[in-house]
C-alpha positions as MATLAB code, in Angstrom:
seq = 'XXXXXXXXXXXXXXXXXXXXXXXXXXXXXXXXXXXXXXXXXXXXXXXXXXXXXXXXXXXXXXXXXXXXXXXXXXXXXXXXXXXXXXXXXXXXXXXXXXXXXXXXXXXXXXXXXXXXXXXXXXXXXXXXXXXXXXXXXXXXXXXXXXXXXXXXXXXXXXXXXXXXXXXXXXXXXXXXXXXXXXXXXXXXXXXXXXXXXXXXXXXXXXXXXXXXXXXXXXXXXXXXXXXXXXXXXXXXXXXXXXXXXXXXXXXXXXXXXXXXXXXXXXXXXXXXXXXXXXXXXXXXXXXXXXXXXXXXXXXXXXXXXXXXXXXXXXXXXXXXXXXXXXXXXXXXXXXXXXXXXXXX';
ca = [
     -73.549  -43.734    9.127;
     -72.298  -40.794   11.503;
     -69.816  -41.844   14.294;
     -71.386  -41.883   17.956;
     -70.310  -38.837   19.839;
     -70.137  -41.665   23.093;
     -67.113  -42.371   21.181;
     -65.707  -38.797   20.944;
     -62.729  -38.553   23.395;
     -63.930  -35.247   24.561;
     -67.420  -36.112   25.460;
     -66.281  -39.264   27.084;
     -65.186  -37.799   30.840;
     -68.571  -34.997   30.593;
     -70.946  -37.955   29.980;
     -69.405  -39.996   32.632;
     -68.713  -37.192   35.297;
     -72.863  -35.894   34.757;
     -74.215  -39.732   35.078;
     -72.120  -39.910   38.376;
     -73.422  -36.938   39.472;
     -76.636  -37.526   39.044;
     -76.601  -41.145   40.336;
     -75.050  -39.770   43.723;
     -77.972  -37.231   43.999;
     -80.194  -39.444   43.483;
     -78.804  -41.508   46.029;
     -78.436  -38.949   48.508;
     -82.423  -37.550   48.113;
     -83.858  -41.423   48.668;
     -81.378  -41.671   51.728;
     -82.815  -38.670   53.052;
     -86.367  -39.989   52.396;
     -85.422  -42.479   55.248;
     -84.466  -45.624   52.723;
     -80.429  -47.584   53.730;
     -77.833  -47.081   51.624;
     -78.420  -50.295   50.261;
     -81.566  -49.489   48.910;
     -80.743  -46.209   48.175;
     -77.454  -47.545   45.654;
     -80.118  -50.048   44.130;
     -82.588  -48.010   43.137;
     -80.565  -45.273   41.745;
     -78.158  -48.409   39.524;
     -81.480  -50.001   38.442;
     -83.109  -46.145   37.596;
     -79.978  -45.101   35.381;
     -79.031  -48.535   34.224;
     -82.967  -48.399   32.344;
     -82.765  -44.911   31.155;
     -79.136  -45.045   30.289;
     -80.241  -48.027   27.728;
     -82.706  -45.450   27.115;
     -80.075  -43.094   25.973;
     -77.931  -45.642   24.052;
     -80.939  -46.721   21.769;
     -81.901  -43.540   20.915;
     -78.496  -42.406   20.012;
     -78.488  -45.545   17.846;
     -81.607  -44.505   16.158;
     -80.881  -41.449   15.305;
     -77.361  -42.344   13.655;
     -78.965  -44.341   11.179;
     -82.463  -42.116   11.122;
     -82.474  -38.377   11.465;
     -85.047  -36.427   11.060;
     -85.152  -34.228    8.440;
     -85.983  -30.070    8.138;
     -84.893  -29.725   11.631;
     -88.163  -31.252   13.323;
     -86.863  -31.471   17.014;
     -90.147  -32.302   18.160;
     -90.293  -35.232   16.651;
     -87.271  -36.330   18.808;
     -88.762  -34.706   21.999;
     -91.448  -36.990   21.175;
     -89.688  -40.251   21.040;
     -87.702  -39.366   24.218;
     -91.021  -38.375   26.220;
     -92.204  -41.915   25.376;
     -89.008  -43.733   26.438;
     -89.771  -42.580   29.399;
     -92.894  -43.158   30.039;
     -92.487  -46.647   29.190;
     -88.939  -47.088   31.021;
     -90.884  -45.253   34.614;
     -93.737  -47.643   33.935;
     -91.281  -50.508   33.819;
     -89.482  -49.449   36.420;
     -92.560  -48.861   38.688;
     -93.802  -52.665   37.804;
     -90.435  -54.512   37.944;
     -89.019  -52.963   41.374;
     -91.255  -54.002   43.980;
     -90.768  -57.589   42.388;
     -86.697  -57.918   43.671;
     -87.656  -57.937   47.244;
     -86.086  -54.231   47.868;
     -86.256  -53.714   51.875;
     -89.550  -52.827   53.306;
     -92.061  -53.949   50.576;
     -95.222  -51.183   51.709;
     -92.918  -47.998   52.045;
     -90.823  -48.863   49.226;
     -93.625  -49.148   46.743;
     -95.492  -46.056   48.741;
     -92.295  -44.175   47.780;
     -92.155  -45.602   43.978;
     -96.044  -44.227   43.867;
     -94.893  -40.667   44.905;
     -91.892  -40.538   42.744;
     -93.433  -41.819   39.755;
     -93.661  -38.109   38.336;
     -90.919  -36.661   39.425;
     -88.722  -39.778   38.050;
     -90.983  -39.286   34.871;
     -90.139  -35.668   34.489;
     -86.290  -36.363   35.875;
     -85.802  -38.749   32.961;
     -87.539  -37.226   30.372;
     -85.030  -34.138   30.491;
     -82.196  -36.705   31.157;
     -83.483  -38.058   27.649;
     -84.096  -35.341   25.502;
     -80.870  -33.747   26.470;
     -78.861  -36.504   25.245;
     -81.287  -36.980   22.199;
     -81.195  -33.352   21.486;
     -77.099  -33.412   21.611;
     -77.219  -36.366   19.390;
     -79.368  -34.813   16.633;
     -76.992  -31.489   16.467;
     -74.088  -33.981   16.565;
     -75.143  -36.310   13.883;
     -76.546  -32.882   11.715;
     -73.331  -31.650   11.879;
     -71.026  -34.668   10.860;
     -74.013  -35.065    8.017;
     -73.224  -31.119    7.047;
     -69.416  -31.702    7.382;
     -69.365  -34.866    4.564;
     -72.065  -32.722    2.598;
     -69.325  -30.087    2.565;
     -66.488  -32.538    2.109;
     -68.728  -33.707   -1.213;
     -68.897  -30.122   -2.516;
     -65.259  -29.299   -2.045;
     -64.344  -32.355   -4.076;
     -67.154  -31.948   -6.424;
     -65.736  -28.377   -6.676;
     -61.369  -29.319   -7.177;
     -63.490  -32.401   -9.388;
     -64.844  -29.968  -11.741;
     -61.260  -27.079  -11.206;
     -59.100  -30.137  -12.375;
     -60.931  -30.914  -15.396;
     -61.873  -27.472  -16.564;
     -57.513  -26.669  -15.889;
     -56.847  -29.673  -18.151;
     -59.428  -28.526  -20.813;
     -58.126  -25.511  -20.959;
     -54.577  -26.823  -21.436;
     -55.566  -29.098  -24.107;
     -57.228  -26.456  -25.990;
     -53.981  -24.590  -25.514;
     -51.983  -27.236  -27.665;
     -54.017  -27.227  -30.909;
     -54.109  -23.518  -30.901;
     -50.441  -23.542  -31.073;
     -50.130  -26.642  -33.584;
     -52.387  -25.064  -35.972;
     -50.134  -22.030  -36.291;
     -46.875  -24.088  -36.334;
     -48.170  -26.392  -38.973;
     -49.075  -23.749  -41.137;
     -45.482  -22.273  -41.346;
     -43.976  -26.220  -41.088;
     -46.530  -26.109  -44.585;
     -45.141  -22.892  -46.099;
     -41.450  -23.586  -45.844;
     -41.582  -27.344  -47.050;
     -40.693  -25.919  -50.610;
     -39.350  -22.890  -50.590;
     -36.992  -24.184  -47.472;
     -37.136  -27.634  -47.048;
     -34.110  -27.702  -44.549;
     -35.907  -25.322  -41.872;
     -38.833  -27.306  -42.266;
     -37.166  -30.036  -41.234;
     -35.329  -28.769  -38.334;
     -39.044  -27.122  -37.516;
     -40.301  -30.912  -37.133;
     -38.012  -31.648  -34.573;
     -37.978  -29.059  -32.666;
     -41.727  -29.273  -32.905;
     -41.810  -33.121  -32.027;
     -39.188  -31.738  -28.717;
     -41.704  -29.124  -27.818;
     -45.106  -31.535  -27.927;
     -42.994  -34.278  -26.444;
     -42.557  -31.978  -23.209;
     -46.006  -30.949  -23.070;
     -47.611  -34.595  -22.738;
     -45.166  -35.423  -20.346;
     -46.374  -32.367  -18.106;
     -48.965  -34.065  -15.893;
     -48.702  -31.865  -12.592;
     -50.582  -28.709  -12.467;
     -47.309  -26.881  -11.337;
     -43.537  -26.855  -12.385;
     -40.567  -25.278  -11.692;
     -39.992  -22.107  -12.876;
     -36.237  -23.665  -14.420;
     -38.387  -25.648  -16.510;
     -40.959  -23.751  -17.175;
     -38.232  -21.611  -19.235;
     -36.313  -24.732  -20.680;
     -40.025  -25.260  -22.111;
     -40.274  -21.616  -23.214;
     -37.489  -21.964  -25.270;
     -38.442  -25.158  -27.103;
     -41.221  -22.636  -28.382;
     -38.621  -19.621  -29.107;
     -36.549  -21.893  -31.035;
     -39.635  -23.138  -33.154;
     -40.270  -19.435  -33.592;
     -36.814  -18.513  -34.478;
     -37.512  -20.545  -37.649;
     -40.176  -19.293  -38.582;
     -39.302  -15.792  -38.101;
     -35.552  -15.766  -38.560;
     -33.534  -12.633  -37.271;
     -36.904  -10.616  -37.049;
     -37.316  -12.369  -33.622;
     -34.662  -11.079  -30.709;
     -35.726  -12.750  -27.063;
     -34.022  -11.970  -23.950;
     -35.121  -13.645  -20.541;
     -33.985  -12.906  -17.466;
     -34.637  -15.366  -14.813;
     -32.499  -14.673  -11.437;
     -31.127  -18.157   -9.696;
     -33.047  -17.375   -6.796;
     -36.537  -17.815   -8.713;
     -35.823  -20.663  -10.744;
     -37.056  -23.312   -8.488;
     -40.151  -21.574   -7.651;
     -43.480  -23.109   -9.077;
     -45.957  -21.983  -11.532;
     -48.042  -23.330  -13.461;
     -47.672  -25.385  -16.616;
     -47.724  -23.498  -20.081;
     -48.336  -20.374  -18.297;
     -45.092  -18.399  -20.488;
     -45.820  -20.076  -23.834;
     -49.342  -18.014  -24.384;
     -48.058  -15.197  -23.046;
     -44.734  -15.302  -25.677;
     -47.148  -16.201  -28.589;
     -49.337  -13.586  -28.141;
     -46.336  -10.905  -27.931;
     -45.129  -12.044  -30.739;
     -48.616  -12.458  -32.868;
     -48.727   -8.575  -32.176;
     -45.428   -7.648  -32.016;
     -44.158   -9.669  -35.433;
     -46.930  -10.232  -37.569;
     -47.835   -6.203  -38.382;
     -44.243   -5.082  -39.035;
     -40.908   -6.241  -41.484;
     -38.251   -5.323  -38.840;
     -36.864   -6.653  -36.373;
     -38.096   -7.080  -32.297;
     -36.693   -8.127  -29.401;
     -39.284   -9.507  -26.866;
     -38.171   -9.948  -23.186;
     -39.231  -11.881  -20.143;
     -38.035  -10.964  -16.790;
     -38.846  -12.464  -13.429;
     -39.026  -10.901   -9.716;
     -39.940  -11.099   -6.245;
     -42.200   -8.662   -4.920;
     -43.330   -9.332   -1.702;
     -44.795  -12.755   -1.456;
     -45.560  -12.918   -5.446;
     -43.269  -14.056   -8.356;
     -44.134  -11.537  -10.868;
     -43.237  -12.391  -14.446;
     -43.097   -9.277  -17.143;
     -43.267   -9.985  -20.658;
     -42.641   -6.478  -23.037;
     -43.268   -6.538  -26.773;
     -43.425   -3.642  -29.454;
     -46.334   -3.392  -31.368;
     -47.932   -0.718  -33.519;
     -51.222    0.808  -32.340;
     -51.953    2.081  -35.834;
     -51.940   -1.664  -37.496;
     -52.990   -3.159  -34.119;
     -55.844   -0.521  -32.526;
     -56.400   -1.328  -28.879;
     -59.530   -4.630  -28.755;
     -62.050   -5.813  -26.005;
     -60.732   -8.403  -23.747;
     -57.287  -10.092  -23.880;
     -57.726  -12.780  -26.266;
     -57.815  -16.743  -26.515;
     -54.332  -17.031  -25.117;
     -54.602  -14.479  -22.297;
     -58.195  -15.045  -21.213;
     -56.696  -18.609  -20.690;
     -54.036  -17.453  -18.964;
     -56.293  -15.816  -16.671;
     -58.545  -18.385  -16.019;
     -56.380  -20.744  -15.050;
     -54.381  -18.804  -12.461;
     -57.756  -17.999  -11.284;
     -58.466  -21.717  -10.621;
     -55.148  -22.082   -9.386;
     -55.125  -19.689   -6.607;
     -58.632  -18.924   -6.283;
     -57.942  -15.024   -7.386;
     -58.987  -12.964  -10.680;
     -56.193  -10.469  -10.438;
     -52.966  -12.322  -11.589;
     -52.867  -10.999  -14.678;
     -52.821   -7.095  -15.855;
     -51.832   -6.019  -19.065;
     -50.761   -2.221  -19.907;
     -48.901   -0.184  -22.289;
     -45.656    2.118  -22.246;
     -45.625    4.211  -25.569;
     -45.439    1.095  -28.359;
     -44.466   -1.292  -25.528;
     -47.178   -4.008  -24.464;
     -46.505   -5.108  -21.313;
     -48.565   -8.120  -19.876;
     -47.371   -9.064  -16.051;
     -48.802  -12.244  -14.119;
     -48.486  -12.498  -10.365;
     -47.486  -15.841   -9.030;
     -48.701  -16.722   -5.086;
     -45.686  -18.238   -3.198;
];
């Protein structure tokens, strides 16, 4: 059910200030037609008292029935019956409370009978007419509302589906190495577990969509240090993160991808070392975050698309911010340089 506009602050003083008006013309017209005042104020309260019910019921009607496929003459049809019936009552019921002379009051209620017909048909159909677009457009405002949450409904649980298929993709991998130094160096496997259990242990406690970019790196390195046993001295990192950044917000996981898939092309081709760095800047109203890895275009030749971890990367700032161009990749020589652009 639709709220009445009578009940809109706004519309309030016009509806009052036109029924006034109208109730002192209509005054004024039977006092020129020769009638007192007295008559004159009673037949204009009991005219607008009828067809102001008139009014009322209809907007009451159409709250709870409107009609549908914009058929407006459906609604010009109820209001040109109101008031016929209302004039008809009013023509009946007057003459019976004794108003002044009996003969030229009812002589003037015959000749008026149209014009009060006509006079209150428009007075009708205006405010029935108002009504409909009023109620229509509350109706299209919570149909709207309903998409919008249907909509951030369907964002939220696509952004949480694409973080959970984040998590496995990464377990996999560091299960596999936990598996291939549990004899050959049961020690690192070991401290591997932990740092694992750390790392996963952060990750379910991230509930919010966003974090601070302090955190986001503490996170990071959870992952680098997991890494770092796997790979030993092969894997150099450097990040540099000014203070001024750190307490901006991005979104969770966003780094870890990014870092795994520089060092899936950076490390796994090649027997020396790397050194992969992460920097962070302000540039304009964006926090842009550059990630650089070697990599060698012979053993890795240039592919379609960005891959699992990217093209989640990508979708998810796209959710986030409602734009597809936060993330570019490009190359510098044997440099692969991925950036992602961060609203503020």
């Amino acid at each position: 059910m639709s709220l009445s506009q009578f009940k809109n602050i706004g519309f309030k003083p016009s509806f009052t200030l036109l029924w006034v008006m109208c109730v002192s013309l209509h005054i004024f017209t039977v006092r020129m037609l020769g009638f007192s005042l007295e008559i004159s104020v009673i037949d204009a309260l009991i005219f607008y008292c009828i067809i102001s019910g008139d009014c009322w019921l209809i907007s009451r009607s159409l709250n709870y029935y409107l009609p549908e496929g914009g058929k407006f003459y459906v609604i010009i049809g109820w209001s040109f019956t109101l008031a016929v019936i209302s004039n008809i009552f009013i023509y009946f019921i007057s003459p019976l409370l004794n108003i002044g002379d009996g003969d030229a009051y009812r002589q003037y209620l015959a000749s008026s009978f149209f014009i009060k017909l006509a006079f209150s048909f428009l007075l009708i159909g205006w405010v029935s007419l108002i009504c409909a677009f009023w109620y229509n457009k509350q109706e299209e405002e919570r149909l709207e509302e309903r998409r919008r949450e249907s909509e951030k409904l369907n964002k939220e649980a696509e952004l949480a589906s694409l973080r959970e298929k984040l998590q496995p993709h990464f377990l996999f991998n560091s299960l596999n190495s936990i598996s291939s130094l549990t004899f050959s160096q049961p020690e690192q496997a070991r401290k591997m577990i932990q740092q694992l259990s750390d790392f996963l242990r952060g990750t379910i406690k991230k509930d919010d969509q966003l974090t601070s970019l302090s955190q986001e790196i503490q996170h990071l390195q959870l992952y680098l240090d997991i890494e770092k046993v796997r790979f030993g001295s092969r894997l150099n990192t450097s990040i540099n993160c000014p203070c001024e950044v750190e307490e901006l917000y991005v979104p969770n996981m966003i780094l870890q991808p990014i870092v795994e898939n520089a060092i899936k092309f950076g490390l796994y081709n090649t027997l020396g070392e790397i050194e992969i760095s992460v920097r962070c800047v302000l540039e304009n109203d964006l926090l842009v975050i550059e990630t650089r890895n070697p990599f060698d275009p012979e053993n890795c030749p240039p592919k379609k698309g960005l891959g699992f971890g990217l093209e989640n990367v990508k979708r998810r700032l796209s959710l986030l911010y409602n734009r597809n161009n936060l993330l570019k990749t490009d190359t510098d020589n044997n440099i692969f340089i991925t950036r992602i652009f961060i609203p503020l």
